[in-house]
NUMITI-745926 format. One record per residue (C-alpha): residue in three letters; z, y, x. Coordinates in steps of 0.25 Angstrom, whole numbers, plus 2048, in hexadecimal, padded with zeros to 3 digits. Last residue first. Layout:
# residues N
ALAZYX ...
END
This chain:
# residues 401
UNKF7C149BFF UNKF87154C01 UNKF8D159C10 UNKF84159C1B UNKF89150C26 UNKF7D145C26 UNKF74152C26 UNKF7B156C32 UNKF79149C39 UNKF6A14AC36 UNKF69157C3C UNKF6F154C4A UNKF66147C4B UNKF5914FC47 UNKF5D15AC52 UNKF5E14EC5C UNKF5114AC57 UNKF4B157C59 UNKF4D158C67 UNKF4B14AC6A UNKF3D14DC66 UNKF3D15AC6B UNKF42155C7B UNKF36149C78 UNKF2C153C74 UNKF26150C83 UNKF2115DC8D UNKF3115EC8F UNKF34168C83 UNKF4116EC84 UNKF3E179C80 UNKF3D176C72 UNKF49171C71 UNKF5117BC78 UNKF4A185C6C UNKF4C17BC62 UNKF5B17BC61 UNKF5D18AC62 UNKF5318EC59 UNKF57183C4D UNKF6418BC4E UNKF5D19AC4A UNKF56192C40 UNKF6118AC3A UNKF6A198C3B UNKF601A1C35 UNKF5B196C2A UNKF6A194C26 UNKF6E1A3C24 UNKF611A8C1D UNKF6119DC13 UNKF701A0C11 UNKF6D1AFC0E UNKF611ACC03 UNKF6C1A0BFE UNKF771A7BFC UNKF7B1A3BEF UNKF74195BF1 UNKF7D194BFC UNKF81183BFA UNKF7217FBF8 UNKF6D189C04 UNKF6F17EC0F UNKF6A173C08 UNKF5C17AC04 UNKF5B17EC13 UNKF5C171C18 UNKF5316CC0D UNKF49175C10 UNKF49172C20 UNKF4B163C1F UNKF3E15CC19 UNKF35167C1F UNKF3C167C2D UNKF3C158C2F UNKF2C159C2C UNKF2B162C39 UNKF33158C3F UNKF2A14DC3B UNKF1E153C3D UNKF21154C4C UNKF25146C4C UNKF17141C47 UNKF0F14BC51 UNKF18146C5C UNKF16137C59 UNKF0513BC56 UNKF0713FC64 UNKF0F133C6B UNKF07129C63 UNKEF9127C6C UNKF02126C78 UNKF0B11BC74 UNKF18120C72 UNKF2311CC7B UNKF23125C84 UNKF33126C84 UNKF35134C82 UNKF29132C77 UNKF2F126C6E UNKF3E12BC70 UNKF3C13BC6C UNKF33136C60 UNKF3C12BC5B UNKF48136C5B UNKF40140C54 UNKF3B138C4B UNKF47131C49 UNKF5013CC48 UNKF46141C40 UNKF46137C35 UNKF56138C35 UNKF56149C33 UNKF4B147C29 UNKF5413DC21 UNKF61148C21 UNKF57153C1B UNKF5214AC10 UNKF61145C0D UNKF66152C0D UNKF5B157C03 UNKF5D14FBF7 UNKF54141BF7 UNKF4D145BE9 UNKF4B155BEA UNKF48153BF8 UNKF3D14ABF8 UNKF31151BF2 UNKF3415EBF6 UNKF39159C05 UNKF2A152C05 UNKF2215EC02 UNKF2B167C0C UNKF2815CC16 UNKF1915EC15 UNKF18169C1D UNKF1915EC2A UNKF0E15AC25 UNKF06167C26 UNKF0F16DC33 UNKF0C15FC3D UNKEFE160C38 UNKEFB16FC3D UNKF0316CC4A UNKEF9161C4B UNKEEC16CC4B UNKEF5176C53 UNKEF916DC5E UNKEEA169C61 UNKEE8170C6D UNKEF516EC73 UNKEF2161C71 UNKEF815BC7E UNKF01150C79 UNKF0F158C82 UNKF0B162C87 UNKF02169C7C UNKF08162C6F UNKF16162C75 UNKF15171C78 UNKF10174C6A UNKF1C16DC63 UNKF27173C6B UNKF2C17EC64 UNKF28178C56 UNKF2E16CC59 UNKF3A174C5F UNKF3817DC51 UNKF39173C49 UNKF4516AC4E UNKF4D178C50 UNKF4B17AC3F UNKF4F16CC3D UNKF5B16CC47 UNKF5F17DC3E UNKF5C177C31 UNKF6816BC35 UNKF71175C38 UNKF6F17FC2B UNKF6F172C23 UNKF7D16DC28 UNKF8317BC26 UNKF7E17BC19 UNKF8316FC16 UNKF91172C1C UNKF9217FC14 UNKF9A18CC19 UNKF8E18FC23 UNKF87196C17 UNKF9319CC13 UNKF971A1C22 UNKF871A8C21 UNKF851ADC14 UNKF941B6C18 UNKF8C1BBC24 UNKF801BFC1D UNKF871C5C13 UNKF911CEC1E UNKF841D3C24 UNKF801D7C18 UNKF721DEC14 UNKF721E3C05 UNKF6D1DABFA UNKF601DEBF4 UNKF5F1D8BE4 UNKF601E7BDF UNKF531EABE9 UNKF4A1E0BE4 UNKF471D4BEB UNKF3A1D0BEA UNKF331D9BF2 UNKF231DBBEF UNKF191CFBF4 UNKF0A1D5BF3 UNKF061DFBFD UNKF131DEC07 UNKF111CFC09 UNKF021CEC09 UNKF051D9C14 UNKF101D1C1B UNKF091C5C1D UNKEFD1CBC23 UNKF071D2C2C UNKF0D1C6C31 UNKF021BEC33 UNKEFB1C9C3A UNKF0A1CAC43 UNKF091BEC45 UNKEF91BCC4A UNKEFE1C6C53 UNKF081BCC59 UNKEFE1B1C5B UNKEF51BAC62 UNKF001BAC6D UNKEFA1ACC71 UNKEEC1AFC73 UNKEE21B6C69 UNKED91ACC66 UNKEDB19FC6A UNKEEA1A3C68 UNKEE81A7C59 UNKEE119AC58 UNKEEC191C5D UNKEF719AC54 UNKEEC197C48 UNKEEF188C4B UNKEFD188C4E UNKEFF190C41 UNKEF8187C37 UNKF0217BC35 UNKF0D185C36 UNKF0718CC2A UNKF01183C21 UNKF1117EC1E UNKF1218DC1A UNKF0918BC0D UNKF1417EC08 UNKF1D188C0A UNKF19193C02 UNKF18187BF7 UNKF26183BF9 UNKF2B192BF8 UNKF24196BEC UNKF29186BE6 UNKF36188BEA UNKF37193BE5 UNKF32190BD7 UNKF3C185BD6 UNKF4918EBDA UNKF4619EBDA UNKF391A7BDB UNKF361B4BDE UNKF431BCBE6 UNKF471ABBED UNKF361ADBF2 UNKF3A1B9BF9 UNKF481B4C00 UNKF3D1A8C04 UNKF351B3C0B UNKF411BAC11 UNKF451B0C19 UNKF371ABC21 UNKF2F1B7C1F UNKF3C1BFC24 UNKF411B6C30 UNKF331B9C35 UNKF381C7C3B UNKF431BFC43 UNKF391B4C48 UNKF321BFC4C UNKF3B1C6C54 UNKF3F1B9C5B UNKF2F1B7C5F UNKF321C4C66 UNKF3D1C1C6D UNKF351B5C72 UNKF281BCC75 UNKF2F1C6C7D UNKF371BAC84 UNKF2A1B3C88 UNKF251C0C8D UNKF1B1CBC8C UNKF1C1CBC7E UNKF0E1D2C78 UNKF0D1C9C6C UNKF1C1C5C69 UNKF1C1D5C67 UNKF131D6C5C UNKF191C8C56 UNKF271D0C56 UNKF211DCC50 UNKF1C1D3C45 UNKF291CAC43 UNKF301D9C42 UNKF241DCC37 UNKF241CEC30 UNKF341D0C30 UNKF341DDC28 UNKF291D9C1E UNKF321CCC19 UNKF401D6C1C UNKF3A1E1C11 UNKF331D8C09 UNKF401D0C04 UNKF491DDC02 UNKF511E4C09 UNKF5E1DEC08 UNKF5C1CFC03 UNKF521D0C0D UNKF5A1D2C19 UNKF641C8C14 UNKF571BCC15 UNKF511C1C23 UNKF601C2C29 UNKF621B5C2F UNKF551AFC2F UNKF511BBC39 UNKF5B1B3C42 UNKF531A6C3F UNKF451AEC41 UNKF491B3C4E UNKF4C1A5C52 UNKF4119EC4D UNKF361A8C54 UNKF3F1A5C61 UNKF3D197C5E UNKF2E196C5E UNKF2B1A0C6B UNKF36197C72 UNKF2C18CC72 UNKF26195C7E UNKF32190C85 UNKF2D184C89 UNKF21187C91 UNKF2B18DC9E UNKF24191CA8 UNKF18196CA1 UNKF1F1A0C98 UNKF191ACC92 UNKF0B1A9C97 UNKF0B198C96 UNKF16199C8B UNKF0E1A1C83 UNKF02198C84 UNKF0B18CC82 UNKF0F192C75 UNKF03198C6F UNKF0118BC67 UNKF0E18BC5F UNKF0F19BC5B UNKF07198C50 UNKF1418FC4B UNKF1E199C4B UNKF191A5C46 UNKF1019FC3C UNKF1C197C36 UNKF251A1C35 UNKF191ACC2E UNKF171A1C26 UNKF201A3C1C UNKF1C1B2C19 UNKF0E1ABC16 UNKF141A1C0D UNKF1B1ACC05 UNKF0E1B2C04 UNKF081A7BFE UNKF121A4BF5 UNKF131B1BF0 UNKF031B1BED UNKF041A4BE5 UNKF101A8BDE UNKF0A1B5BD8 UNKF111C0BE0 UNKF1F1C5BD8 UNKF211D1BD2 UNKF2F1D7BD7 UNKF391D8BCE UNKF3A1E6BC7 UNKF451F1BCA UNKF511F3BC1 UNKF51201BBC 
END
């Protein structure tokens, strides 16, 4: 007797929770923001920079988890892996809490990143069982436009959390959000792919996913270019803190703009849905790579040579930082759109083989960016503008219109 389909959460409730299990990459990246020149006074006081590392070692793990999150669950079921990397991310947390050392907390921030690999994977691998084309993307667009609150909001309740409880408190309130997460989870979302649909586990598949994948120019192309908008993010997300404290003195009010920067900046997502359907989405990816040569550029010239006036140099910085966060909204999707077109048949182990490699990439790019923060954002600028270059001369190359 075949078994029945899962019975699905009303839709708000499901986008909801799918939104919380989101936001478990963004809490854990941005709340950590404001503990970092405390960690980096007790962990690391001879050398501030690396404290950044606490951002892209979370990235790292959570690229190689990228890799087999998605094959995971098509072989144990989606609930299974979700509930299994909120508890490795969980111990990890616990652990990143009583590190004695820098390089404890960093291993541990690794292991995290590899347990969040299943909120971020698996979640969407869940909303493909439910839904499919137009109603998809509508579940997922509205999940998102609910995670945009979260970055905003993070740095903020990390500042109180550390007010409070110091800057390890941050790691319990992980594993809190995590297990809150989970038990609305567990209680009220049942597995959605049913036994007969499981695949077994291959090693082989995974392998012969990934030569096809990298068979296709335009994929290739997009995979590169994700992994330069991927390491602009997180060395602007790396260094951001440090350049409000050192560099403009508004340590204390980092959270408040950080909170603007993530609002507007989530608009981008509005503006590509308008846009993309009409200009095509190499043309809006190829533009944003042009505009943020210059913005990038202009901003690295105007502030290495001192020549804004004093009263601009911040609100220049608060209008660069937008932009790149923008760049990401107005590229990111249509990156990933491209680079599943031509492996619609594999697309759940595509998805898994791309983000892995541009994340995994993107770390070893912004890392050395990030520490090479100068007390100026000038090295980030020029940073992020070489990467801009590098991007739009592969958009120029891709294949197609």
């Amino acid at each position: 007797m075949a078994e029945a389909p899962p019975k699905a959460l009303h839709q708000t409730e499901f986008i909801a929770l799918i939104a919380m299990l989101f936001a478990t990459i963004a809490f854990s990246i941005d709340a950590m923001l404001p503990a970092l020149p405390r960690i980096a006074a007790e962990l690391s006081p001879g050398s501030p920079n690396t404290a950044q590392l606490i951002i892209t070692s979370f990235v790292l793990g959570m690229g190689l988890g990228t890799f087999v999150a998605g094959p995971l669950s098509d072989a144990f079921g989606r609930r299974t892996v979700i509930v299994g990397g909120a508890a490795l991310y969980s111990l990890a947390a616990l652990v990143a809490w009583v590190a004695p050392s820098l390089e404890t907390l960093l291993l541990a921030r690794v292991v995290q990143g590899l347990g969040a690999a299943g909120p971020r994977v698996v979640t969407l691998a869940l909303v493909r069982d439910l839904y499919q084309g137009r109603q998809m993307a509508r579940v997922v667009s509205f999940a998102m436009m609910i995670f945009t609150i979260v970055p905003a909001a993070a740095p903020l309740l990390g500042t109180f959390i550390i007010a409070d409880f110091g800057w390890r408190g941050i790691f319990l309130a992980f594993v809190l959000f995590s297990g809150l997460s989970m038990l609305w989870f567990l209680l009220r979302q049942p597995e959605t792919l049913l036994p007969a649909d499981r695949r077994p586990l291959r090693l082989a598949a995974l392998w012969d996913a990934l030569r096809e994948v990298l068979a296709h120019r335009v994929i290739q192309i997009s995979i590169a270019v994700q992994t330069l908008v991927f390491a602009a993010l997180f060395a602007m997300i790396s260094s951001t803190q440090q350049i409000f404290d050192v560099t403009y003195g508004r340590d204390a009010s980092f959270p408040y703009w950080f909170a603007a920067i993530a609002l507007l900046a989530g608009s981008a997502s509005l503006v590509n849905a308008a846009i993309v359907v009409r200009l095509g989405m190499r043309r809006i990816v190829t533009a944003t790579m042009a505009l943020q040569i210059a913005l990038s550029g202009g901003m690295a010239l105007m502030t290495g040579f001192g020549l804004w006036p004093e009263a601009l140099a911040f609100p220049a910085y608060l209008v660069w930082t937008t932009g790149v966060f923008f760049m990401a909204g107005l590229t990111l999707g249509n990156l990933n759109a491209l680079a599943l077109e031509p492996v619609g048949h594999i697309a759940g182990m595509a998805a898994s083989v791309t983000g892995a490699i541009a994340t995994v990439g993107s770390v070893a790019l912004a890392a050395p960016l990030g520490l090479a923060f100068d007390g100026t954002p000038v090295p980030l600028a020029m940073g992020i503008a070489v990467l801009s270059v590098l991007g739009y001369v592969l958009m120029r190359a891709m294949p197609g219109r």
